[in-house]
C-alpha positions as CSV (number, residue, x, y, z in Angstrom):
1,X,50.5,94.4,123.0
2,X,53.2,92.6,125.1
3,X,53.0,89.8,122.4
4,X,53.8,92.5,119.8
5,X,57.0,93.7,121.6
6,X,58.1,89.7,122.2
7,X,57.9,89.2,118.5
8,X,59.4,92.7,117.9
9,X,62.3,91.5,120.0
10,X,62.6,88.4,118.8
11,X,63.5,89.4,115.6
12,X,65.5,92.0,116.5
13,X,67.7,89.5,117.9
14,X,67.8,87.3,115.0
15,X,68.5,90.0,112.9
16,X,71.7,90.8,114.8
17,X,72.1,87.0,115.4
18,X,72.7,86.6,111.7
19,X,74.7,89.9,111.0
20,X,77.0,89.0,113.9
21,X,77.4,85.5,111.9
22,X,78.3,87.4,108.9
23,X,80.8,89.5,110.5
24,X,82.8,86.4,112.1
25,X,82.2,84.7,108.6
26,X,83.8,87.8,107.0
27,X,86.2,88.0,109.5
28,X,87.7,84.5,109.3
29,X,87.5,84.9,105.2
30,X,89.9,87.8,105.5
31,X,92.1,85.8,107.9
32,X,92.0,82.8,105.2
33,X,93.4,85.0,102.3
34,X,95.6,86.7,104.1
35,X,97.0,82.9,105.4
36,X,96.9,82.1,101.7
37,X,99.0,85.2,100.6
38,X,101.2,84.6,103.3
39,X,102.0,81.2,102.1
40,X,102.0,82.2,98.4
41,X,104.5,85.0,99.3
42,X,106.6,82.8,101.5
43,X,107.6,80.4,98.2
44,X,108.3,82.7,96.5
45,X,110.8,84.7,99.8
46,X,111.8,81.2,101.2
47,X,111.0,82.9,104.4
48,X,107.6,83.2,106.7
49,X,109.4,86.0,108.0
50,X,110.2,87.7,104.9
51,X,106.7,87.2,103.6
52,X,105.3,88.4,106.4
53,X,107.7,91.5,106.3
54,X,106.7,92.4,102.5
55,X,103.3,92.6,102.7
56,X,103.6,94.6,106.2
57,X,105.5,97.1,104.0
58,X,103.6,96.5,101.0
59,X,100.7,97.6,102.4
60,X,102.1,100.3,104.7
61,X,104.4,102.1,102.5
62,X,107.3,102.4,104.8
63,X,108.2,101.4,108.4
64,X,111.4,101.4,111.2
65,X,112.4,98.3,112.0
66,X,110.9,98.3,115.5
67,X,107.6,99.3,113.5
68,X,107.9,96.5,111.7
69,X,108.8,93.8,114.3
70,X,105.6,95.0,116.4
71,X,103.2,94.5,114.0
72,X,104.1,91.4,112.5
73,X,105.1,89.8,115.9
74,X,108.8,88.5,115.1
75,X,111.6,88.4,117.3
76,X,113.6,92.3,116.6
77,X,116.6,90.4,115.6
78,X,114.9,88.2,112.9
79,X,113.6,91.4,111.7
80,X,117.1,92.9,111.7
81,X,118.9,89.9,110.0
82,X,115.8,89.8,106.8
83,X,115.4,93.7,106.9
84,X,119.2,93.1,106.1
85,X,118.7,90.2,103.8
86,X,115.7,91.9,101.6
87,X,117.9,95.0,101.2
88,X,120.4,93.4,99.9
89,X,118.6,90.9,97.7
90,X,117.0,93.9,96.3
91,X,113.5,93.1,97.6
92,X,113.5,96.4,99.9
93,X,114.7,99.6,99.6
94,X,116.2,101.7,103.2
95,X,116.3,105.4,103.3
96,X,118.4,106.4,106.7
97,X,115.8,109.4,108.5
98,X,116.9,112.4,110.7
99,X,117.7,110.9,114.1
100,X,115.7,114.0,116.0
101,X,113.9,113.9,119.1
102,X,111.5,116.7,121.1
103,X,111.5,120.0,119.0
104,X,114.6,118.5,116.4
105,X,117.1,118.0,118.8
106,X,119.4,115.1,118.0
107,X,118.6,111.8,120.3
108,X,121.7,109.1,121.2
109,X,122.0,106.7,118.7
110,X,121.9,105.7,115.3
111,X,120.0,107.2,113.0
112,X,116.7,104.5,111.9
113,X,116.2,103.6,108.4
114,X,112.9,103.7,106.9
115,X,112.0,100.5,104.8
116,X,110.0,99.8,102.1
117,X,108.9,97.0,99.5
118,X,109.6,97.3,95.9
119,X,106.8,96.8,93.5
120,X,105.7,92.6,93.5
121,X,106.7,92.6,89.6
122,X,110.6,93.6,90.2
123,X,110.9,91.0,92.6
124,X,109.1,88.2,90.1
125,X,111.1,89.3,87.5
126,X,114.1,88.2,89.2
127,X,113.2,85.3,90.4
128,X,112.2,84.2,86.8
129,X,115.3,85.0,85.1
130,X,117.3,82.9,88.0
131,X,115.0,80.4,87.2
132,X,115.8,80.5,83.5
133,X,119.6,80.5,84.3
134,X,119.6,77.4,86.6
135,X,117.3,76.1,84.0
136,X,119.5,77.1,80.9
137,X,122.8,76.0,83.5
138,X,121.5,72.2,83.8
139,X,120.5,72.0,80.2
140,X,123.8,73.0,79.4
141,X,125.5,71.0,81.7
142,X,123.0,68.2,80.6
143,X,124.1,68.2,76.8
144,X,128.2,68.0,77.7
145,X,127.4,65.0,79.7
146,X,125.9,63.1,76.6
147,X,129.1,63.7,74.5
C-alpha cells in the first residue's frame, strides 16, 4: 500500500512538473510575440516608446497619461513629449475629461486628457502614401537630372 501512494505521488508530481513546463513555455511564447510586435510596431513609429504606447492604447481603449507611463515603464516626460507627438501626427486621438474629485467637486489642476490609438490601417495608410510621395519625389527629381 505505501508503494501504491509513492507511485501515486510520483506521478502526481510529474504531472505538474510538465504542466508547470508548459506554462513557463507559454509564458515566454507570449513574451516573444509581444517582443516581436513591439519591434514590428517600432519601424513602423520610429520610436520604442511610441510602439510601446500604441499597443498599450490599442489594447486598452483609452488611458491618462500617468496611466499610460505606469504601465509601459517610461519616464512621464517621454510619455508627454510622444503622447504630444502621436496626437499630432494623427496616430492618437485626446479627449480632455472632467477634472472632478470626491463626489464631483473640481480638483487643482488641469483637466487630464484621455488618449487613445486610431485603428492600425489609418496609420499604414499614411505611411504608404508618404512613401509613395518620397518615392514619386526622387523619381522625379531623378528624370530632371538626366536632361
Amino acid at each position: 500500500m505505501g508503494s501504491e501512494s509513492a507511485n501515486r505521488e510520483s506521478r502526481l508530481e510529474n504531472r505538474e512538473s510538465r504542466a508547470a513546463n508548459r506554462d513557463s513555455r507559454s509564458r515566454e511564447s507570449r513574451v516573444s510575440r509581444v517582443r516581436r510586435i513591439e519591434e514590428i510596431m517600432g519601424a513602423l513609429f520610429k520610436s520604442e516608446a511610441k510602439a510601446r504606447i500604441y499597443l498599450f492604447l490599442s489594447v486598452r481603449g483609452g488611458a491618462l497619461a500617468y496611466e499610460i507611463a505606469k504601465a509601459t515603464c517610461l519616464h512621464p516626460s517621454t510619455i508627454r513629449e510622444a503622447l504630444s507627438e502621436m496626437c499630432r501626427d494623427g496616430q492618437l486621438e485626446r479627449k480632455k475629461i472632467a477634472n472632478t474629485g470626491v463626489k464631483g467637486a473640481k480638483r487643482a489642476g488641469r483637466s487630464p486628457y484621455n488618449y487613445s490609438a486610431v485603428p492600425i490601417r489609418n496609420i499604414i495608410k499614411r505611411h504608404v502614401e508618404e512613401l509613395e510621395s518620397q518615392f514619386r519625389a526622387a523619381i522625379k527629381g531623378r528624370k530632371q537630372s538626366k536632361e
